[in-house]
C-alpha positions as CSV (number, residue, x, y, z in Angstrom):
1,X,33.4,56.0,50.7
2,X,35.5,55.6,47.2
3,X,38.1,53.3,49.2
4,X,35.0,51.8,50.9
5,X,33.9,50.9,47.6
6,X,37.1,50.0,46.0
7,X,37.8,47.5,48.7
8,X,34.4,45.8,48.5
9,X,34.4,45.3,44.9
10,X,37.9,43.5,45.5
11,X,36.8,41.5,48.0
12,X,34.1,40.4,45.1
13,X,37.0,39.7,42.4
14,X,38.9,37.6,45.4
15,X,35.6,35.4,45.5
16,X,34.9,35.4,42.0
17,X,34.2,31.7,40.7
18,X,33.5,30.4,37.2
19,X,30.9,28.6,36.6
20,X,30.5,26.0,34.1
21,X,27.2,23.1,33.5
22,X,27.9,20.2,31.4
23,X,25.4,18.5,29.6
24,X,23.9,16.7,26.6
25,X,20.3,15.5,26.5
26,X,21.2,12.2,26.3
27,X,22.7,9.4,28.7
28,X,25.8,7.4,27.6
29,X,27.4,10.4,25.9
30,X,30.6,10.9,28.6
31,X,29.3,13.5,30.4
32,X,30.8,12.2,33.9
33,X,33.9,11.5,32.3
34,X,34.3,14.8,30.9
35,X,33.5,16.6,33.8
36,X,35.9,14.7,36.8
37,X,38.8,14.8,33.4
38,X,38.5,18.2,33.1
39,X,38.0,18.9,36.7
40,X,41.3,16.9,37.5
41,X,43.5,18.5,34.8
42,X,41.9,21.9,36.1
43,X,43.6,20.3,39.3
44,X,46.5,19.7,37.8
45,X,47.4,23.5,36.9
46,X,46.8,24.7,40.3
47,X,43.3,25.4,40.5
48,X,40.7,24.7,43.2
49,X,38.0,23.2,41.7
50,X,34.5,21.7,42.7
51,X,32.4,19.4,40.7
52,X,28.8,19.6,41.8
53,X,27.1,16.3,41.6
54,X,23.7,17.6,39.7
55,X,22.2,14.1,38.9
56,X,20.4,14.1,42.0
57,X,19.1,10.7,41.4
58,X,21.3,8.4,40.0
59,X,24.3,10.1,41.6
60,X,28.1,8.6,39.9
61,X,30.7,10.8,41.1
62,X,31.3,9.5,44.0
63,X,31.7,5.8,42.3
64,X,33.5,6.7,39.2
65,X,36.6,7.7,41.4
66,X,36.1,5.2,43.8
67,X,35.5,7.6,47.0
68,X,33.4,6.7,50.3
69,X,30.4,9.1,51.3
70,X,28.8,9.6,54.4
71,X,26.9,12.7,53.7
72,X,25.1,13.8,50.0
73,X,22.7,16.1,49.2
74,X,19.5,15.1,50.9
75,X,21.4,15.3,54.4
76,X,21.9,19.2,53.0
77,X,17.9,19.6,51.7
78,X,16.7,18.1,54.9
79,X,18.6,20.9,56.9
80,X,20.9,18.4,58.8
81,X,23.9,19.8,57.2
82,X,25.7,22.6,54.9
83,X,26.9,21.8,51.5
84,X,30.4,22.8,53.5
85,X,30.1,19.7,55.3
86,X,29.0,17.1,52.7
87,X,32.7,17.8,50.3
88,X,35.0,14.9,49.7
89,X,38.4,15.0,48.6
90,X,39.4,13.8,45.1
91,X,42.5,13.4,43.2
92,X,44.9,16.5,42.7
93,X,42.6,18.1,45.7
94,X,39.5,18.6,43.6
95,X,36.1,19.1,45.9
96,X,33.2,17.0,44.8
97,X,29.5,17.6,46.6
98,X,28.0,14.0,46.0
99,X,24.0,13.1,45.3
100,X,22.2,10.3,46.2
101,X,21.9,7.3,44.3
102,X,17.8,5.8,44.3
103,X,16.0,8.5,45.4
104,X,13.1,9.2,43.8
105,X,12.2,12.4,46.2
106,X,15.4,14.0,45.2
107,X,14.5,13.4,41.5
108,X,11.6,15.0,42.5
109,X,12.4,18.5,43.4
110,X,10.5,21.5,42.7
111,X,11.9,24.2,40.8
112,X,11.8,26.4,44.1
113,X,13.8,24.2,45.8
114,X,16.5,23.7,43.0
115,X,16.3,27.7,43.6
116,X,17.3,26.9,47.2
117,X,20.3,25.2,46.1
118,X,21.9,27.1,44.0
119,X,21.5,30.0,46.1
120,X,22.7,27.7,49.2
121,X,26.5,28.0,46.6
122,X,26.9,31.9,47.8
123,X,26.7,30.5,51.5
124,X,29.7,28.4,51.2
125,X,32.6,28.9,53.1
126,X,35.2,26.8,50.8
127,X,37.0,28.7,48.1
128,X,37.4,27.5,44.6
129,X,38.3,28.9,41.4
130,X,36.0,26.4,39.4
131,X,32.5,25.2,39.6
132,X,31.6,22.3,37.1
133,X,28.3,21.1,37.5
134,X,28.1,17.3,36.2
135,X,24.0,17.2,34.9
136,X,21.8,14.6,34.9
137,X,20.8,13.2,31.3
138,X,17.6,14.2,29.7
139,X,15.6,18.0,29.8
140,X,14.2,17.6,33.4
141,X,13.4,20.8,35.0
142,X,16.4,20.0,37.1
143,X,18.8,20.2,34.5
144,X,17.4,23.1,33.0
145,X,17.4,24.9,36.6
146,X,21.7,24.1,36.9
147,X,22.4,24.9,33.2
148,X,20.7,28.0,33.1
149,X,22.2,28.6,36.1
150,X,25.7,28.8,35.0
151,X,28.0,31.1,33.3
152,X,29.1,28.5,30.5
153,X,26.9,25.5,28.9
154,X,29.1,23.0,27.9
155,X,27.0,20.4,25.8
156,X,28.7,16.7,25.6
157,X,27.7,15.1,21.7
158,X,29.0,12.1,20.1
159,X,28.1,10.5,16.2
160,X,25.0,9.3,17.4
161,X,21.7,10.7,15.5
162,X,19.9,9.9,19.2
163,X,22.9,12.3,20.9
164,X,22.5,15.0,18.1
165,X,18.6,15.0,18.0
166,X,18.7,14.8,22.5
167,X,21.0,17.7,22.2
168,X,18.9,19.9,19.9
169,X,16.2,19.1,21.8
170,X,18.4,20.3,25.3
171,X,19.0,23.8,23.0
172,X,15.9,24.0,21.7
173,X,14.5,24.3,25.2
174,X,16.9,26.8,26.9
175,X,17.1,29.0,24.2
176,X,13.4,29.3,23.5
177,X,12.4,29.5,27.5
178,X,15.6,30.6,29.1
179,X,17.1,32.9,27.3
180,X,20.1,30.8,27.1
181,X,21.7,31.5,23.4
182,X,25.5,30.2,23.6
183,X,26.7,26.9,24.0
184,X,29.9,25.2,24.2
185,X,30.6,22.0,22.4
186,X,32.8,18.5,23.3
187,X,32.9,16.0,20.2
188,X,33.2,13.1,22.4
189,X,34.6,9.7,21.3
190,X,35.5,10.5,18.1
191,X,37.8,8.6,15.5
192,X,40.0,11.7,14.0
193,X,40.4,15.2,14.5
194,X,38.7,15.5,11.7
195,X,35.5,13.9,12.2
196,X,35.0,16.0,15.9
197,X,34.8,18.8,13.5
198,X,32.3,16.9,11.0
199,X,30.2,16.1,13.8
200,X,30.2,19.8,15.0
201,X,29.2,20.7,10.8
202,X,26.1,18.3,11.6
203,X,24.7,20.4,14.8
204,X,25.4,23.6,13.3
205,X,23.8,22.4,10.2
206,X,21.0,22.2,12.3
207,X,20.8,24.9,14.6
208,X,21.9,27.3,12.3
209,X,18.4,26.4,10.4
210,X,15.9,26.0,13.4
211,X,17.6,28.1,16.5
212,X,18.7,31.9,17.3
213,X,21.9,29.8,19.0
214,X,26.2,30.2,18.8
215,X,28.0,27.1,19.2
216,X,31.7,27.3,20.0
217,X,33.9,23.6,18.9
218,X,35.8,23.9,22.6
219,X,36.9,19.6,22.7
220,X,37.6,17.0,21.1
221,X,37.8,14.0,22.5
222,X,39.2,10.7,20.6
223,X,37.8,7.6,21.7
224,X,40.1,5.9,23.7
225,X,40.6,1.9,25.2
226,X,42.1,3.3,28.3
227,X,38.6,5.2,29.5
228,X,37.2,2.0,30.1
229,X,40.6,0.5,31.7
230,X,40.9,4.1,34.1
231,X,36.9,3.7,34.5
232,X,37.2,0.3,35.7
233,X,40.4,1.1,37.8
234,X,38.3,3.9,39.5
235,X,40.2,6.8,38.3
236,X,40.3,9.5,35.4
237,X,42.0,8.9,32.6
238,X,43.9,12.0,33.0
239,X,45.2,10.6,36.1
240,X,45.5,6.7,35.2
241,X,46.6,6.9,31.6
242,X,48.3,10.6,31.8
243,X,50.4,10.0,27.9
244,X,47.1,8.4,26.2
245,X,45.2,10.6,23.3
246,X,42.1,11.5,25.5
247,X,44.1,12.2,28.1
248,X,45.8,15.2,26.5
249,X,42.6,16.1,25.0
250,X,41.1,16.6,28.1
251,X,43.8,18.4,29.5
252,X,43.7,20.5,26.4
253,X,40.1,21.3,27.2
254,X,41.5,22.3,30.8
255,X,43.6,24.9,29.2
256,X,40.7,26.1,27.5
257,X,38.4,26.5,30.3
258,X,41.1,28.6,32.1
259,X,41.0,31.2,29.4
260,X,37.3,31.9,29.5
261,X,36.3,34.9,31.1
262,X,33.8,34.9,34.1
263,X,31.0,37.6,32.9
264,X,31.2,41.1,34.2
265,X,27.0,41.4,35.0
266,X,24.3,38.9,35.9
267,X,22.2,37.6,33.1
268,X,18.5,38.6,34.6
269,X,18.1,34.6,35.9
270,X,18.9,32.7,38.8
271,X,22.7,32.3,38.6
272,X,25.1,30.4,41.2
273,X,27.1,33.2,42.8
274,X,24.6,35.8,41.2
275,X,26.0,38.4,44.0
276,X,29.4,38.3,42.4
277,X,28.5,39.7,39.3
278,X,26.4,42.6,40.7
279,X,27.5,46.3,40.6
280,X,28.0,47.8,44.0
């Protein structure tokens, strides 16, 4: 029985995938970019990673590298297919499961069936290291249901007082009704080292006043001409533009993300792979 249950529990640690949401509250912040960046310089070190799609509306995945779909989601949710057979192939092998773009029934989704989908994720047959799960913009119940789903909350913020306030707002809400109390922060297109960590001062400034919440500085991001030359080439700028100062921040970030731990028990909510961090 001991070996019995020495062998299951490394069977778990075999399939053991971290699990990271990125978000922000508001649109235009670089939450895409940071996602398929990170995803690709993740990539680029050897791991197999898969960037969920989780604007399930106004899907941009698929676009911002410039790959062809046949299949999305809503083939998946209509039970024509498994998410197995909806993944595309991006640069340095990364797995992408692509949305749909114009659907307002997909937008639409009840919190039971976001359930359904992130439970669908312990189903899969593919193996991967990394999950990243690129959320839609705003404090829908969808991206509440996939950030408190995951094991990190990475929230995208740039010198904007509309991207400070939208983020508060995004912590506000999962700390108060989902228990969520840590957060991980990317100071996107910023001018200096220096005012990243300013612009980090301003949230915590904040938060430290009105929320029971720990933020972590994880990026910084410099704003860069070549994201708008890779993004209208159809590639990442860690790809594209591998010597330019965002993309080294990025794969900075990449390095990061490798050295945080996956937790050792389930958090009491839904949780993608919730079977892996069970005791058996």
């Amino acid at each position: 029985m001991a070996d019995q249950a020495s062998g299951l529990r490394k069977m778990q640690d075999l399939k053991k995938v971290k699990v990271i949401a990125v978000s922000g509250g508001k649109g235009g912040v670089g939450k895409t970019n940071v996602s398929l960046n990170t995803a690709i310089a993740l990539g680029q070190q050897g791991k197999r990673v898969l960037v969920l799609d989780a604007d399930l509306g106004l899907a941009n995945v698929d676009v911002m590298l410039g790959l062809r779909v046949k299949r999305n989601l809503s083939h998946v949710l209509s039970g024509e297919c498994e998410l197995d057979d909806i993944i595309i192939t991006g640069p340095r092998n990364i797995k992408i499961i692509p949305a749909t773009s114009g659907s307002q029934s997909m937008v639409d989704l009840t919190p039971a069936e976001h359930a359904g989908l992130i439970r669908a994720f312990s189903e899969m047959t593919t193996q991967f290291d990394v999950l990243i799960v690129d959320t839609a913009a705003g404090i829908s119940d969808m991206v509440l249901s996939f950030t408190r789903a995951a094991q990190d909350v990475v929230l995208v913020v740039c010198d904007e007082p509309t991207s400070i306030t939208d983020c508060y707002a995004l912590m506000k809400l999962l700390s108060r009704d989902h228990n969520v109390f840590k957060f991980k922060v990317v100071a996107n297109m910023v001018r200096t080292p220096n005012e990243g960590q300013q612009l980090f001062s301003k949230l915590t400034k904040v938060t430290d006043r009105f929320l029971d919440v720990a933020l972590e500085l994880v990026g910084v991001i410099p704003f860069d001409e070549n994201i708008r030359k890779s993004v209208r080439k159809q590639q990442a700028i860690v790809e594209a533009f591998p010597n330019s100062p965002a993309a080294i921040a990025f794969k900075d970030l990449a390095k990061n993300v490798s050295s945080w731990p996956i937790p050792k028990q389930a958090s009491g909510h839904l949780e993608f792979f919730i079977e892996q961090l069970l005791d058996y």
